[in-house]
C-alpha positions as CSV (number, residue, x, y, z in Angstrom):
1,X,72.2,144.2,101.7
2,X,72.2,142.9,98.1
3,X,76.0,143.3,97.7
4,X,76.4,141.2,100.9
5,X,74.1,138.6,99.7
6,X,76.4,138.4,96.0
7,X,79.7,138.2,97.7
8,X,78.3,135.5,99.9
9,X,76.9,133.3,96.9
10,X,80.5,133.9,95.0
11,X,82.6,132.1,97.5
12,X,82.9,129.3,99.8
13,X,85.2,128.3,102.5
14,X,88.0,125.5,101.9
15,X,87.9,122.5,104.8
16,X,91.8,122.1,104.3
17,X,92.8,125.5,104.7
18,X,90.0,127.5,105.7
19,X,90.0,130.3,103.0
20,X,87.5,131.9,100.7
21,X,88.3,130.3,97.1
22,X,85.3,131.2,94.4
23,X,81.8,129.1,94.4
24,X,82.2,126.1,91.9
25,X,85.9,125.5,92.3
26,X,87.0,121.6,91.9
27,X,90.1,122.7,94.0
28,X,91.5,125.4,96.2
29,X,94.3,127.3,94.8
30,X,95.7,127.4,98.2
31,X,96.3,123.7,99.1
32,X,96.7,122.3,95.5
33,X,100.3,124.0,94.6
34,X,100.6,127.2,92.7
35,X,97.7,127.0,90.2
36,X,95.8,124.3,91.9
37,X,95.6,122.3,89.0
38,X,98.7,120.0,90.3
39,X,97.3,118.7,93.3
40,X,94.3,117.5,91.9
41,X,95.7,116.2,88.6
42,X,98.3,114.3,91.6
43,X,95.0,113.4,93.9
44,X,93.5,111.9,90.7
45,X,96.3,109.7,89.4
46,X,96.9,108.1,92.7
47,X,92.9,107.1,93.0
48,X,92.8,105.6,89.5
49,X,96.1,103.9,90.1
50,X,94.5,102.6,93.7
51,X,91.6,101.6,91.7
52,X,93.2,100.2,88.6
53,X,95.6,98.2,91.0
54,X,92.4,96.2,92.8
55,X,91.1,95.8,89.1
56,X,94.2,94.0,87.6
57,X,94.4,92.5,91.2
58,X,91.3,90.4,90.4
59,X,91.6,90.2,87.0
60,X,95.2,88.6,87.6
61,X,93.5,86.4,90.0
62,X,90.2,85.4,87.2
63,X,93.0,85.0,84.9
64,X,95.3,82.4,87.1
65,X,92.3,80.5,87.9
66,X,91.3,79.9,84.6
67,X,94.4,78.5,83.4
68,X,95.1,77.0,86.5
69,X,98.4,77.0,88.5
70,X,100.5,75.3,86.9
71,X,100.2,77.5,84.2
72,X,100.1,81.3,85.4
73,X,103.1,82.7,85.7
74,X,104.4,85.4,87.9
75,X,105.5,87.5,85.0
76,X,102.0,87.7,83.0
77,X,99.7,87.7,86.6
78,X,102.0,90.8,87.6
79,X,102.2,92.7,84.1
80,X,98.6,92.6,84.5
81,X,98.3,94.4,87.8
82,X,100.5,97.0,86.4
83,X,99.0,97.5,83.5
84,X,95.9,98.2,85.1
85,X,97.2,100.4,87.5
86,X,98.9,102.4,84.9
87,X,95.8,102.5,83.0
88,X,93.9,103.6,86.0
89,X,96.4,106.1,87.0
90,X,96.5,107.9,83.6
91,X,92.6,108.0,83.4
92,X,92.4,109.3,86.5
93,X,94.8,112.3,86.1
94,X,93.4,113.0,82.4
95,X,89.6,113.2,84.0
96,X,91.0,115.8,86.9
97,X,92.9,117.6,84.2
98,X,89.6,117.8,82.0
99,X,87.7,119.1,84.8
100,X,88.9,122.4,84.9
């Protein structure tokens, strides 16, 4: 009975694929590419990037209202968005990589 109650608390099931992968896994082996690591280094770049593109997206917009129209330029308002999203894509995929 004790040896079915340790192999139970050593694994869980994955929702994507449905297989046992060990207890305290960030990702399944299975669905993530060969070592797993990939797929969730991928998973975490395009979050940050999502979430560094609505960052520079308003601080494009803070930045256009404060020097008003006639001034903000298409150049600086959209090297700002992709700054941020570049910034927010490389955080992202260092923190999944770190989280090993």
């Amino acid at each position: 009975m004790d040896e079915l109650v340790d192999s139970i608390s050593r694994v869980v099931v994955c929702p994507g694929c449905e297989r046992e992968v060990p207890n305290g896994s960030i990702y399944c082996p299975y669905c993530c590419g060969a070592d797993g690591r990939d797929g969730a280094i991928k998973r975490g770049g395009f979050i940050g990037g999502i979430c560094g593109l609505m960052v520079g997206g308003v601080l494009a917009a803070i930045w256009s209202s404060l020097v008003g129209p006639e001034r903000a330029t298409w150049g600086v308002t959209f090297g700002v968005a992709v700054a941020c999203m570049t910034t927010g894509m490389l955080w992202g995929m260092l923190r999944k990589r770190g989280q090993q």
